[in-house]
N, C-alpha and C positions, 0 to 999 in steps of 0.2 A: 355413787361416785364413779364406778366403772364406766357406767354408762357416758358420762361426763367426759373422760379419760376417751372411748370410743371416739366419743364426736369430735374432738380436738383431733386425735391422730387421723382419722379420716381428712377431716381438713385440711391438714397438714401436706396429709399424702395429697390429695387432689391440689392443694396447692404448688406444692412441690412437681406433682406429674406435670400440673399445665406449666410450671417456668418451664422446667426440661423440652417438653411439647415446643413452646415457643421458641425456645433456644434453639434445639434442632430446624428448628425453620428459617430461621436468621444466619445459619453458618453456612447451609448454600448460599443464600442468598450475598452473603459478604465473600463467600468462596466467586462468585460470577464475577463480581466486582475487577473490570481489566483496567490497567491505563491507557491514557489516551492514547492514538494513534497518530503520530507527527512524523510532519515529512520537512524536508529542508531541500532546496531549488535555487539551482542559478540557472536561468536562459544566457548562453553562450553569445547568442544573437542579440540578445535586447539591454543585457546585464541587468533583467530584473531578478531581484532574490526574492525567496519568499520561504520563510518558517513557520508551519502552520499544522496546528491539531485538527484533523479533519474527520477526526472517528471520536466522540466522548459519553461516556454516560448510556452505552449502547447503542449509540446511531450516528452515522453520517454529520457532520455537518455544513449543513447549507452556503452558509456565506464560505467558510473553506474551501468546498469543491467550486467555488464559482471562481474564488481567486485561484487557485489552481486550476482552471481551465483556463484563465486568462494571462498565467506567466506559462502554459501548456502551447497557447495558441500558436496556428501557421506564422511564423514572423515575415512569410512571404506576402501573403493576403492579410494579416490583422483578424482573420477570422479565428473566431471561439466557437470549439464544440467543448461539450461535457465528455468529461474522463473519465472512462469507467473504472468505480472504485475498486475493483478485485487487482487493479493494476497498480492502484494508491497503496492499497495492500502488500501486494509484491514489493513493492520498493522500501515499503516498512519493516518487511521480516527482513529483506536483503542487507537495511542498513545494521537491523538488529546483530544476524547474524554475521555480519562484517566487525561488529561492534565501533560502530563510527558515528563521530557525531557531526562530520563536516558534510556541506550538503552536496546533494546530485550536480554533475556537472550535466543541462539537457543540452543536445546535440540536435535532437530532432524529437518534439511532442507529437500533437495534431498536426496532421495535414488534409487540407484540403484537397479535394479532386483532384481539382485543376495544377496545384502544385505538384500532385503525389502523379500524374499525366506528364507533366514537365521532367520529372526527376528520373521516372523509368524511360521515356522516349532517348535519356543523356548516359545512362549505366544500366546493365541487367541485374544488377544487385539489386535493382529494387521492384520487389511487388507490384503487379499491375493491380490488385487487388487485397492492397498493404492495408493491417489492420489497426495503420497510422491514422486512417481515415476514419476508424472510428472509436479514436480515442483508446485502444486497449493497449499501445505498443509506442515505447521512448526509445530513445537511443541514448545511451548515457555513459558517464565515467564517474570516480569518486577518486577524488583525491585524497592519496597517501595509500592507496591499495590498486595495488598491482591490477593491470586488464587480466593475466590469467586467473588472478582470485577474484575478481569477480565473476567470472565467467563461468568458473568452476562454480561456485558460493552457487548461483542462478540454475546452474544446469543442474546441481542436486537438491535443489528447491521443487524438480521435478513440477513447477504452476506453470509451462505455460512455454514459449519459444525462446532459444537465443541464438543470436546471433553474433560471432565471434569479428571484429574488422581490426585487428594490430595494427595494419598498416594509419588507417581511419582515426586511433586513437580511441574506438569506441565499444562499446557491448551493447548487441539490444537484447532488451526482456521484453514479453507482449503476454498476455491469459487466454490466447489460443490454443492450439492442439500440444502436446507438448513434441518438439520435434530441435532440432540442432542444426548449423551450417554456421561455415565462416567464407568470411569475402575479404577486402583487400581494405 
C-alpha cells in the first residue's frame, strides 16, 4: 500500500509542479498584455477628425496609420506620406501624461518639399530641412491645457524636439535629436 501511497503523491507533485510551471508562464505573458494605443485629431485646415487605435495586440495597425497619414497630410498639395509611428507614440504618452481625452489640435502634419520650400523662403522659423517632410514632426495644441504645459509635459519627455511658438498658438514635438527653441 506504501507503494500505492508513493505513486499518487508523485503524481500529484508532478501535477501540481507542471500547473505552477504553466502558470508561471501565463503571468508574463498576461503581465505584456498593454492597451491599445489611441490617438484623437482634428486638422485645423480640413476639419477632419479622426479617433483611432493605431497600436493593438502588439503591432501597429495598418488601416490606422493610413487614416492617419491622411488626416496628417500637406492640406496644401493633398499629398500623403506615412507618419512615423515613434511620433504616434509621442503624442500618446503626451496625451496620457496630460491626462486628456480631448483631441490634438494639428496645425502642421506632413509636408511636402515643395510646401516646406514655400514656407521657409516666407519665415526663418522654419527648417530648410524640416523633419515635417518626413513625417516625424506636428505642430500641435490641446485644448483645455495651457501651451506652457504642454511644452513643459513634451520637453521632460525628453523623445525628441520642441518647439515653443506662444505667439503661433502652437508647440511642435518631432522624434529627432532631443534639442529645444521657441519662435514667435
Amino acid at each position: 500500500m506504501s507503494a500505492i501511497v508513493k505513486l499518487t503523491s508523485r503524481r500529484t507533485l508532478l501535477g501540481a509542479g507542471l500547473a505552477l510551471g504553466a502558470s508561471s508562464l501565463a503571468a508574463p505573458a498576461l503581465a505584456t498584455i498593454t492597451p491599445p494605443r489611441q490617438l484623437s485629431l482634428v486638422n485645423l485646415h480640413t476639419g477632419e477628425k479622426l479617433s483611432a487605435a493605431f497600436w493593438e495586440a502588439g503591432s501597429y495597425v495598418p488601416d490606422a496609420l493610413s487614416a492617419i497619414a491622411k488626416v496628417l497630410r500637406d492640406h496644401r498639395t493633398g499629398e500623403v506620406h506615412p507618419i512615423d509611428p515613434k511620433l504616434l507614440d509621442l503624442l500618446a504618452q503626451l496625451s496620457a501624461r496630460l491626462d486628456s481625452q480631448r483631441p490634438f489640435e494639428v496645425i502642421s502634419g506632413y509636408r511636402s518639399p515643395a510646401t516646406n520650400a514655400k514656407l521657409h523662403a516666407r519665415s526663418n522659423g522654419v527648417a530648410t530641412r524640416s523633419l515635417h517632410m518626413d513625417g516625424k514632426a506636428i505642430d500641435i495644441r490641446l485644448p483645455g491645457v495651457p501651451l506652457t504645459r504642454l511644452r513643459d509635459t513634451a520637453l521632460n519627455m525628453q523623445a525628441g524636439g520642441v518647439g515653443y511658438y506662444p505667439n503661433s498658438n502652437f508647440v511642435h514635438v518631432d522624434v529627432g535629436r532631443v534639442r529645444r527653441w521657441s519662435g514667435s
